[in-house]
C-alpha positions in Angstrom: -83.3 12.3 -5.4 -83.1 15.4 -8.0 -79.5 16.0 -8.4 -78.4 19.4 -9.0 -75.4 21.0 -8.2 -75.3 23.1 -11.0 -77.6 25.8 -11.3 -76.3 28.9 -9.2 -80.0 30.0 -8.1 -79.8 26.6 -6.5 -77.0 28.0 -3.8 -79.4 31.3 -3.9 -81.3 29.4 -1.3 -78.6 28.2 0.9 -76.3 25.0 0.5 -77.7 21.7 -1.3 -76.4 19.7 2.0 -78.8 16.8 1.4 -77.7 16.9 -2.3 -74.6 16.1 -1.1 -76.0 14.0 1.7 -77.5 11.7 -0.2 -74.7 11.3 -3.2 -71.9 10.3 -0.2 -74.1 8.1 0.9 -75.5 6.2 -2.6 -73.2 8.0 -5.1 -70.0 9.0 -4.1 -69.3 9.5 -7.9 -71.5 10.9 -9.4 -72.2 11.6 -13.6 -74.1 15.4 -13.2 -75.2 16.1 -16.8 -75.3 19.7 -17.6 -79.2 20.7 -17.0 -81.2 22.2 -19.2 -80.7 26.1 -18.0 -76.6 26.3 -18.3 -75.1 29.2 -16.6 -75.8 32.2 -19.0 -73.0 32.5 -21.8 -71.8 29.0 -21.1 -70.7 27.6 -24.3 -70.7 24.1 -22.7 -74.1 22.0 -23.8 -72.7 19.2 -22.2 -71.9 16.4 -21.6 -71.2 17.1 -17.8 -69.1 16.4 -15.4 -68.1 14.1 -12.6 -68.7 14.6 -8.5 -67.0 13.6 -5.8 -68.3 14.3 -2.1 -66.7 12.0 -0.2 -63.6 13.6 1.7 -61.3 10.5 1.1 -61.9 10.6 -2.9 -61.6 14.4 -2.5 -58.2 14.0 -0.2 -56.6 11.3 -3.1 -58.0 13.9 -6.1 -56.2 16.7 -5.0 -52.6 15.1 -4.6 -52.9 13.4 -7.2 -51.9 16.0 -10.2 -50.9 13.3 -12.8 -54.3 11.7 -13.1 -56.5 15.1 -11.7 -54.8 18.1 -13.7 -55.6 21.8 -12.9 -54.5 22.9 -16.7 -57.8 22.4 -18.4 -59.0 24.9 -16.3 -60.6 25.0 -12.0 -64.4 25.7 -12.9 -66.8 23.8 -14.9 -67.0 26.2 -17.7 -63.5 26.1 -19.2 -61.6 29.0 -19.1 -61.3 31.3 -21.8 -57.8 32.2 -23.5 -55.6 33.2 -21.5 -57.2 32.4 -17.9 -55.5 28.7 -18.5 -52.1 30.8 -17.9 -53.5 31.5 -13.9 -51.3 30.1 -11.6 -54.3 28.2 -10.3 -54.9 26.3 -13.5 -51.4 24.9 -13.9 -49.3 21.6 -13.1 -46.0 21.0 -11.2 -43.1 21.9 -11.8 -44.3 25.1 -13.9 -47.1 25.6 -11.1 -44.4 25.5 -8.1 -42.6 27.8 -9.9 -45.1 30.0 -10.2 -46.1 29.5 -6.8 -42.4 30.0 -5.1 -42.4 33.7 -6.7 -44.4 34.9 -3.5 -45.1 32.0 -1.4 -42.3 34.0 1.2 -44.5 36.9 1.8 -47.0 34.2 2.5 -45.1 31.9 4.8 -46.6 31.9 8.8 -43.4 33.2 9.9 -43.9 36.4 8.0 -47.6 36.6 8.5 -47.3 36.0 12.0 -45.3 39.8 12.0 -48.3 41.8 10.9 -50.5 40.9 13.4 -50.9 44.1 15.2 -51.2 45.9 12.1 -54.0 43.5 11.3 -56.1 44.5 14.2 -55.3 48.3 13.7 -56.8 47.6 10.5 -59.6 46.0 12.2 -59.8 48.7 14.9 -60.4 51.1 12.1 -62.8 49.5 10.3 -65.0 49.0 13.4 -64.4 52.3 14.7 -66.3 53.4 11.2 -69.7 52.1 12.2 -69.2 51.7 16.1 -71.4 54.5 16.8 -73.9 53.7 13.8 -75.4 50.5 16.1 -76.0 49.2 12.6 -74.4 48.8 9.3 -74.8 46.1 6.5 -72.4 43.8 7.5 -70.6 42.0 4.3 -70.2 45.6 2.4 -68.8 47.6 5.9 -67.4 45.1 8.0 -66.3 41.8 6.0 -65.4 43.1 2.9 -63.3 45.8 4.2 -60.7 43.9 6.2 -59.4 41.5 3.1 -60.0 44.5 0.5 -57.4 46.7 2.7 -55.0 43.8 3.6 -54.2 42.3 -0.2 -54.4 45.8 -1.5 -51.3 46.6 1.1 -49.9 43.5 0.1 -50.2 44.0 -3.5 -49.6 47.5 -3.8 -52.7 48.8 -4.7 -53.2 52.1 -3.7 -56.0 51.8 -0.3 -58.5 53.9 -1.9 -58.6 51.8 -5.3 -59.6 48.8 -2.8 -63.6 49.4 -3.8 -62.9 49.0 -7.4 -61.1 45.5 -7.0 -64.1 44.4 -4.8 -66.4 45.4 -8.0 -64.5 43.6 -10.7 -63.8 40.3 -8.6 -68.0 40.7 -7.8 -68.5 40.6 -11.3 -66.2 38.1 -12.7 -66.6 35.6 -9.7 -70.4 35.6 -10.4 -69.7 34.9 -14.4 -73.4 36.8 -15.5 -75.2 34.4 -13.1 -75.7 36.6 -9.9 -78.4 39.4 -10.3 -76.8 42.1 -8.5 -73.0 41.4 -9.4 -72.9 40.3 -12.6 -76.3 39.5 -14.5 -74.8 38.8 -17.6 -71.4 37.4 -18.8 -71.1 40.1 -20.7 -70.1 42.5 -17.2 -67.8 39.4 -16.2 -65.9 40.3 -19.4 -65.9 43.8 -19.2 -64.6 43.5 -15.6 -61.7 41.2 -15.9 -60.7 43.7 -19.0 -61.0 46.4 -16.6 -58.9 44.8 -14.1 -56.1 43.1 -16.5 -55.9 47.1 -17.6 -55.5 48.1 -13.8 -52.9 45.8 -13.4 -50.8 47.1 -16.2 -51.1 50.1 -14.9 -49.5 49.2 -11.6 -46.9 46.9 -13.3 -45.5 50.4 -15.3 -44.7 52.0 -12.1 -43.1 49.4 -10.7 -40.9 48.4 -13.4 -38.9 51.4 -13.2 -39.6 51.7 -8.9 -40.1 49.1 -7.8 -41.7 48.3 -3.7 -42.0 46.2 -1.1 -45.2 44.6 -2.5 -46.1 41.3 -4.3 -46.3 43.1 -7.7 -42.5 44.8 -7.5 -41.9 40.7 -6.9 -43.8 39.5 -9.9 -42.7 41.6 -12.7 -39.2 41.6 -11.6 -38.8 37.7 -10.6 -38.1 35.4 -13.7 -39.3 31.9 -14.1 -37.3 29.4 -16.1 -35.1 32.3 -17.1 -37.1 34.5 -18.3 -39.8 37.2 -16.9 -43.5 37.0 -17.0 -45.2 37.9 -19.8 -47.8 40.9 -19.5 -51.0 38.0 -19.7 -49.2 35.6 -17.4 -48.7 38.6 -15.2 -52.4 39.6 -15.3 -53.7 36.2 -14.7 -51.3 36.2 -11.1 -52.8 39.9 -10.7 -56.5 38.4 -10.8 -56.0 35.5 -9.1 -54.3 37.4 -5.6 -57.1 39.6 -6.0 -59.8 37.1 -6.3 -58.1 34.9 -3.8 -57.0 37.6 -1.2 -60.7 39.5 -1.4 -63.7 36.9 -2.1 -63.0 34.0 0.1 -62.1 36.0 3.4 -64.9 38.2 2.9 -67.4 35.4 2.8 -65.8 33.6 5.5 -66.1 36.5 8.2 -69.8 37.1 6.9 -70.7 33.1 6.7 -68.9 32.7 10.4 -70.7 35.8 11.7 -73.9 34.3 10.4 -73.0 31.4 12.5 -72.5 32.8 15.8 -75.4 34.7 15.5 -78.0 31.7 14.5 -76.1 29.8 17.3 -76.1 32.2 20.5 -74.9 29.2 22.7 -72.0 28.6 20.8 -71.3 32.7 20.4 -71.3 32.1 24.4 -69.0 30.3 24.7 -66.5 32.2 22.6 -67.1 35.1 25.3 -66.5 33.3 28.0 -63.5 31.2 26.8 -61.6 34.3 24.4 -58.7 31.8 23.9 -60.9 29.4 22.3 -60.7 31.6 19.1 -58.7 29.9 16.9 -60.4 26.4 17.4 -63.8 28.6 16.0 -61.9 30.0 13.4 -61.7 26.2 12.2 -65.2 25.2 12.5 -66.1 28.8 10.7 -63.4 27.3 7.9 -65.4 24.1 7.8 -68.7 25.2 8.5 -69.2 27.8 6.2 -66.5 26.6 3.0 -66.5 29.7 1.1 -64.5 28.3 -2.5 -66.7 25.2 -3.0 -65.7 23.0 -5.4 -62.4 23.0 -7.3 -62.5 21.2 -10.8 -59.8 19.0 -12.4 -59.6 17.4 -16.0 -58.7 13.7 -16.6 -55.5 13.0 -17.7 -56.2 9.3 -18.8 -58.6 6.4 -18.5 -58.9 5.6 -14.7 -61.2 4.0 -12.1 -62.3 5.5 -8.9 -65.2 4.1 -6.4 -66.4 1.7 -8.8 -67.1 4.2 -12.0 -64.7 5.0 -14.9 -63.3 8.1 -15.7 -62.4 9.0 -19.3 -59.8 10.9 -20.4 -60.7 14.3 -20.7 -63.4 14.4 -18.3 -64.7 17.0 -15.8 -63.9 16.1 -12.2 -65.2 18.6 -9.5 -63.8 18.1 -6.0 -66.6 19.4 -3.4 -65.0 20.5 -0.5 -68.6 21.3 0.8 -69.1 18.3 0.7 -66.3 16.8 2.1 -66.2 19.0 5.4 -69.6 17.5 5.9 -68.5 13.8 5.6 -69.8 11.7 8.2 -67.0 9.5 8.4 -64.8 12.0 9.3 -66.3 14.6 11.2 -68.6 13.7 14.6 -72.2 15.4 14.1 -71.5 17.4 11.0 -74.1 19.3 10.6 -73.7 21.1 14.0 -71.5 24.2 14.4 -69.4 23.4 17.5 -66.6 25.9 18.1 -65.1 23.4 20.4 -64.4 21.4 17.6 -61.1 19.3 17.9 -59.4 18.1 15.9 -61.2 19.8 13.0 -59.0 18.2 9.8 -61.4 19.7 7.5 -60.5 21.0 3.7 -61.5 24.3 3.3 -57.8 25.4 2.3 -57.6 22.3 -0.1 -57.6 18.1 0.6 -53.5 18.8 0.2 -51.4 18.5 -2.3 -49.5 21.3 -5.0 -52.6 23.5 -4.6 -53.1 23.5 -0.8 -54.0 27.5 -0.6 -51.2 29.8 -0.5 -52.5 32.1 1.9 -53.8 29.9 4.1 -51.8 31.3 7.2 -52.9 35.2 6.2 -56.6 33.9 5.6 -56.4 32.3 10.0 -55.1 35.7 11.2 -57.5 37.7 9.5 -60.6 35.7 10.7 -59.3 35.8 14.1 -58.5 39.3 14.3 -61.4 40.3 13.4 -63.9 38.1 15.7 -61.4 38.5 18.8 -62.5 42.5 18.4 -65.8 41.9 16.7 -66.9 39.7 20.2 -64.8 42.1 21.9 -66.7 45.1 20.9 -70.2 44.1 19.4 -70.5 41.2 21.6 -74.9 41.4 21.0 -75.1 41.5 17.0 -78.0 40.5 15.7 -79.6 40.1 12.3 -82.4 43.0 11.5 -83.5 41.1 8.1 -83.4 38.4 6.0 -79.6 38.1 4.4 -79.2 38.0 0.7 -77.0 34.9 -0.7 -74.9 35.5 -3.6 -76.1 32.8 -6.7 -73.0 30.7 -7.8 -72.0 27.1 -7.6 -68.6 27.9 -7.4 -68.3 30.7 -4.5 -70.4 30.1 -1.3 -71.3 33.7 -0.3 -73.8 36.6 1.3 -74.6 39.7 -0.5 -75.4 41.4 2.1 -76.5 40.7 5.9 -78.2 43.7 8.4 -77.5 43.6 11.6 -77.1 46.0 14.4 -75.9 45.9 17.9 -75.4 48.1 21.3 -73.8 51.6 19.6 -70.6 52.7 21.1 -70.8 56.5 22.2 -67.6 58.4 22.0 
């Protein structure tokens, strides 16, 4: 079989699952050579990198941080200066460090508090196009619910929200996508623009500081000292990337779900208290942040092949929630799904996702009133997929359903 995993118009036209498929099955490990039309203003020509797709390699990979590091950088293309300081792309101990500077406002004990004001939130945002009977779902529905909850948690001001979901567009796309970011060039320009936003924030809070994760930051020290003003722009971009892109295209992937599987949307509206099982199987299913890459730190051997030092390993979670040896019928969406041990926050390990806990009560918040309130949505055209191999996403997705009349 072709192999490629690389090229983002390749996820343009939905996920390669029989790429994947296929390499568990005859590959596990798998030497992808950079093909011949890199990502636009990738300095890389090669050599490549390595794949694995089973979920048991993936699982070892991630907790293993001595021979898998995150410092080389989390993407194929390796960062540029600076981005290597992202809390994302660093090792224990300096990465738990990092980490422990907000992981309390993260913790399901304090999530679990804002609940109501999570489906206020929600109630808003439907209340906006509840009497439309149609609305393009990812940029009025899905995108708004994440954009206004990190903002609040950040302390960005709610009506700057639209300009964070433009820069993490662009630089999440890295020139590849047509409509976010066709050349690298607005990736670059973006994360300027956003590094320069941050800043801004961090000068009022230095002197006044909040109740918000970027009072914490700047006035938190690590190894006794403070952060300095890249390090602090790197945490910036990565809350905002992390707290906006993935919950987005999870509510739009999971909504695309239920509404190519009526039986299973069905069941959901029969059995309410069956959310949060569904809001695992949307996790799995859809597997918004697919890969994560690591750098070898030696010479080592994994499922027969051997890995240099120095070389690219990607860990595709796409592929691993998929895995036939772990999870009964795969390739069917089954909100009944249990257990469900999929990996869609991580295989484990010192970068299991932070906001794991926020990401659940969001997603099922927002289906308990989107079933609740639009229980007969339907598509009304073809949805648009965003081009990357990194991020699994929808540009946009029309739908409309019975208006509400007020």
């Amino acid at each position: 079989m072709d192999i490629d995993l690389y090229s983002p118009e390749v996820y343009g036209r939905g996920a390669p699952h029989e790429q994947f498929k296929w390499l568990r099955e005859n590959e596990p490990v798998f030497w992808h050579p950079i093909v011949d039309q890199p990502l636009p203003g990738d300095p890389q020509t090669g050599p490549g990198f390595w794949c694995l797709t089973r979920y048991k390699d993936i699982e070892h990979a991630s907790k293993d941080f001595r021979h898998y590091s995150s410092a080389g950088g989390t993407n194929i293309v390796d960062p540029v200066s600076g981005v290597e300081l992202m809390m994302i792309n660093t090792d224990p101990p300096y990465h738990t460090k990092l980490r422990s500077i907000v992981s309390k406002g993260f913790h399901p004990k304090a999530v679990a508090l804002i609940e109501e004001h999570i489906r206020d939130i929600v109630t808003n945002i439907l209340d906006r196009v509840a009497t439309k009977g149609e609305c393009d779902f990812v940029t009025e529905i899905a995108a708004e619910l994440p954009l206004e909850v990190i903002a609040e948690f950040m302390g960005v001001p709610v009506e700057d929200r639209h300009k964070i979901f433009e820069w993490t567009n662009t630089m999440i796309a890295q020139g590849a996508d047509p409509e976010y970011s066709p050349n690298l060039e607005d990736a670059t320009r973006a994360f300027i623009a956003i590094s320069e936003y941050a800043n801004t924030l961090a000068d009022l809070r230095k002197d006044d500081p909040q109740a918000d994760l970027i009072s914490k930051i700047i006035h938190t020290e690590v190894d006794g000292e403070y952060l300095n003003t890249l390090e602090y722009d790197m945490f910036f971009v990565m809350l905002a990337v992390a707290g906006n892109e993935t919950t987005r295209n999870l509510i739009s992937g999971g909504m695309f779900a239920l509404i190519e599987n009526p039986e299973q949307r069905e069941i959901l509206l029969a059995n309410p208290s069956k959310m949060p099982l569904a809001v695992e199987e949307m996790l799995r299913w859809v597997t918004p942040v697919m890969h994560f890459r690591r750098t070898a730190t030696e010479d080592f051997e994994i499922g027969g092949k051997t890995i240099k030092r120095g070389d690219k390993i990607l860990l595709w979670y796409l592929s691993g929630n998929r895995d036939e040896e772990v999870f009964e019928d795969p390739y069917a969406f089954n909100v009944l799904r249990d257990p469900n041990p999929h990996m869609t926050f991580g295989a484990g390990g010192p970068h299991f996702c932070l906001g794991f806990s926020l990401a659940q009560l969001e997603i099922r918040v927002m289906f308990e009133e989107l079933l609740r309130r639009f229980p007969d949505m339907e598509l009304t055209g073809p949805i648009q997929r965003l081009h990357s191999n990194f991020i699994r996403g929808i540009r946009h997705m029309p739908v409309k359903f019975t208006p509400e009349h007020v």
